[in-house]
Short mmCIF file of the C-alpha atoms (twelve columns), coordinates in Angstrom:
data_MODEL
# 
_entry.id   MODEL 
# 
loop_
_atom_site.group_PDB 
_atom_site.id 
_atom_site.type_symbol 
_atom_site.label_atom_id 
_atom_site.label_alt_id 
_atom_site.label_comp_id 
_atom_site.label_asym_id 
_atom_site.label_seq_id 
_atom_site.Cartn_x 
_atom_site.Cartn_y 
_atom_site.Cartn_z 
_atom_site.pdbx_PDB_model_num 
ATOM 1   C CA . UNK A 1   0.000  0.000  0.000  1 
ATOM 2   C CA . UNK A 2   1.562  3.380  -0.743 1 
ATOM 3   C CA . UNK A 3   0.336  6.634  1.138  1 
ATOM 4   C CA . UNK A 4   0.713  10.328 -0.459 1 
ATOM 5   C CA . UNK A 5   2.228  13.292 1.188  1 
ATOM 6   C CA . UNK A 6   1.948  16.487 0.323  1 
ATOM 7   C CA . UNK A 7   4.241  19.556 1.683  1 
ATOM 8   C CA . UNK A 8   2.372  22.668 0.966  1 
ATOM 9   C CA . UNK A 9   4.082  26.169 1.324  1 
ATOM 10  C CA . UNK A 10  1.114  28.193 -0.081 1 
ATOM 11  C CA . UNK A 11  -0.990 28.110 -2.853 1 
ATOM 12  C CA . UNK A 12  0.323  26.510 -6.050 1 
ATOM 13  C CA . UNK A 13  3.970  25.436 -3.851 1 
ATOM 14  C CA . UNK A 14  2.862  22.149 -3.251 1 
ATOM 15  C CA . UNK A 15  4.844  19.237 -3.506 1 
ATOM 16  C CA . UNK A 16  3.516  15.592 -3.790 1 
ATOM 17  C CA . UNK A 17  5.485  12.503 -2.745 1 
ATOM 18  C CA . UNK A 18  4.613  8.812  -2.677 1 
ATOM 19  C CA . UNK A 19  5.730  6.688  -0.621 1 
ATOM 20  C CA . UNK A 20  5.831  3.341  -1.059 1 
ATOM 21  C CA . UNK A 21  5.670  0.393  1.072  1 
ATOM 22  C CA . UNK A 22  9.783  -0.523 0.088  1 
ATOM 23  C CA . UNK A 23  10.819 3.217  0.866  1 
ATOM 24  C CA . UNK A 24  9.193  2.180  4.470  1 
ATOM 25  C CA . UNK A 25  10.726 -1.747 5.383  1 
ATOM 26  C CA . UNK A 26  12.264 -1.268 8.575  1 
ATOM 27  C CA . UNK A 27  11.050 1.822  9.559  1 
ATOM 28  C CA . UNK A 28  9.519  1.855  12.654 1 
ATOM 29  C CA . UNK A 29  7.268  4.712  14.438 1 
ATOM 30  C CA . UNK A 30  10.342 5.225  16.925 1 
ATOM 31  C CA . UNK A 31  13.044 5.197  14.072 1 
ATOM 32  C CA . UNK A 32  10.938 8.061  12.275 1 
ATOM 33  C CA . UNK A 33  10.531 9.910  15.202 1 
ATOM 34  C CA . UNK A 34  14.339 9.477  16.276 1 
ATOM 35  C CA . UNK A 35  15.149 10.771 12.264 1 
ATOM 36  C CA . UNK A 36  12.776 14.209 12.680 1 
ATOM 37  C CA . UNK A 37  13.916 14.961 16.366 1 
ATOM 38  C CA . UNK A 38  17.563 14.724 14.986 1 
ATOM 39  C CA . UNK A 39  16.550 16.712 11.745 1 
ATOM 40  C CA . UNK A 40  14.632 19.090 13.967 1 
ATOM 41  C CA . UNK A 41  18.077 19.566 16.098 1 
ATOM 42  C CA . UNK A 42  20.082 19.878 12.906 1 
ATOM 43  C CA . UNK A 43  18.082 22.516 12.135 1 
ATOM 44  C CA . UNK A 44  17.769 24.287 14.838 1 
ATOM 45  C CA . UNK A 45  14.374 24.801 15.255 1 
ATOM 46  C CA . UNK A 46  11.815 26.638 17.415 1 
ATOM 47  C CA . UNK A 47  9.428  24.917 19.430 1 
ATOM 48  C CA . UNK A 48  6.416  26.057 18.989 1 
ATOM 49  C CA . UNK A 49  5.247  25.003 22.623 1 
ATOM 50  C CA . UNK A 50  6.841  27.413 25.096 1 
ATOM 51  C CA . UNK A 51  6.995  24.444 27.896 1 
ATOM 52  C CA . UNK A 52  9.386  22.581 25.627 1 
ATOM 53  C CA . UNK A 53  7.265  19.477 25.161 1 
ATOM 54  C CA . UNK A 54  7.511  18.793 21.192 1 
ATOM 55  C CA . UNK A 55  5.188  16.773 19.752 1 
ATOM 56  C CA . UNK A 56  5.381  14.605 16.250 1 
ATOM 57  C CA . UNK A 57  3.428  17.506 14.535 1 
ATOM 58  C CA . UNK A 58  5.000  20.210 15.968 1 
ATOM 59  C CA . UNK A 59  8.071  18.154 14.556 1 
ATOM 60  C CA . UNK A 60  7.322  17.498 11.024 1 
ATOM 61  C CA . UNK A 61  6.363  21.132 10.868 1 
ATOM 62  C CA . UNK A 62  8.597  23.010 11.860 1 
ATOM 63  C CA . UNK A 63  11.244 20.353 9.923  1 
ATOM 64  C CA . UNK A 64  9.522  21.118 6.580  1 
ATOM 65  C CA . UNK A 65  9.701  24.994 7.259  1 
ATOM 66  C CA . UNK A 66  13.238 24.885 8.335  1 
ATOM 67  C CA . UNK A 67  14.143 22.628 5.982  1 
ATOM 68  C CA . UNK A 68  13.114 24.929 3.206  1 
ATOM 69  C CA . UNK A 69  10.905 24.689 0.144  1 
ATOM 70  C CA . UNK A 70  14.003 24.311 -1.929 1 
ATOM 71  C CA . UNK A 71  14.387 21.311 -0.538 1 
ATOM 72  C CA . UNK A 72  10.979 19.498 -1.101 1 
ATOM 73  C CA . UNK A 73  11.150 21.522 -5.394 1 
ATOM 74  C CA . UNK A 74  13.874 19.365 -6.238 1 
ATOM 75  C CA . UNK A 75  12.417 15.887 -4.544 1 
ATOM 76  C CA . UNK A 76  16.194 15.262 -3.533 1 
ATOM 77  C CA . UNK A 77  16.759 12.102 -1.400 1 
ATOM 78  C CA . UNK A 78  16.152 14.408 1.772  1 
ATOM 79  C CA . UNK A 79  12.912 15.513 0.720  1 
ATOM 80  C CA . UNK A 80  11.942 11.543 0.236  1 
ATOM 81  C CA . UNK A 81  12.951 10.890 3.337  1 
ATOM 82  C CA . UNK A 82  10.967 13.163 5.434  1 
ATOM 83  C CA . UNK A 83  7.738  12.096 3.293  1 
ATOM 84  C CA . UNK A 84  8.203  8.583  4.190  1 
ATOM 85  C CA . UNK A 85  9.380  9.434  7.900  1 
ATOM 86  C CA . UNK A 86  6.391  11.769 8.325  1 
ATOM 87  C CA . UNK A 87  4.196  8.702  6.480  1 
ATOM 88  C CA . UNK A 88  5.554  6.176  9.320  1 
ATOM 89  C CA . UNK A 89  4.817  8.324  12.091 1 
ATOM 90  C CA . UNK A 90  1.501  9.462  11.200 1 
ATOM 91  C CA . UNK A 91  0.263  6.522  9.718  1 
ATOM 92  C CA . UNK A 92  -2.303 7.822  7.143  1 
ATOM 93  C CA . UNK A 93  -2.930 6.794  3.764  1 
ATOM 94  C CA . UNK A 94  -2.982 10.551 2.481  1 
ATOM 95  C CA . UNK A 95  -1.894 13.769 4.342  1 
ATOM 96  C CA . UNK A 96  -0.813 17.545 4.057  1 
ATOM 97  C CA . UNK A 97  1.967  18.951 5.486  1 
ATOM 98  C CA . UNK A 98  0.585  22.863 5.568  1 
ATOM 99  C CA . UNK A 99  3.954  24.564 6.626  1 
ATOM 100 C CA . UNK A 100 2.087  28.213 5.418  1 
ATOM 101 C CA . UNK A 101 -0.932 27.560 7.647  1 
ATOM 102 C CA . UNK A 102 1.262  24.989 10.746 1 
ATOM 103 C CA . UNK A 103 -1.510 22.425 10.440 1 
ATOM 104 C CA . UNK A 104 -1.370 18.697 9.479  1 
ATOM 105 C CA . UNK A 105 -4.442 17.464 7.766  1 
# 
């Protein structure tokens, strides 16, 4: 089964990736989140919750934004990576990564 990510940085700066079951074998929920915590350190992102607690959203988000559009326009192996990460630890069959808006639908 293959699930669909899209990383959306406004209207018509969207960028589709699917992610199949063999860019997945292996992966577990824990190794995903172990690959955006270190991405999100790497980065050196915000929190977005001022008591520190990060969540896997708050994660993924602020990942994609830091990472940079650039990134996720050239579907580079990086940009595959954090769609099938973000697949693993969400789970869903289809989902939107709206770094303009901070949601996850």
């Amino acid at each position: 089964m293959s699930q669909h990510v899209v990383v959306s940085f406004g209207a018509g700066r969207e960028y589709e990736f699917t992610v199949h079951e063999a860019d997945t074998v292996g992966l577990a929920k824990d190794q995903a989140r172990a690959w955006l915590s270190q991405e999100f350190e790497t980065l050196e992102c915000t929190p977005s919750n001022p008591m520190g607690k990060i969540l896997a959203l708050d994660m993924i988000l602020n990942v994609a934004k830091y990472g940079g559009e650039e990134r996720f326009r050239q579907a580079g192996e990086w940009a595959r990576r954090f769609a099938a990460v973000t697949a693993v630890a969400l789970g869903r069959p289809v989902l939107k990564v709206d770094v303009a808006n901070f949601v996850v639908g």
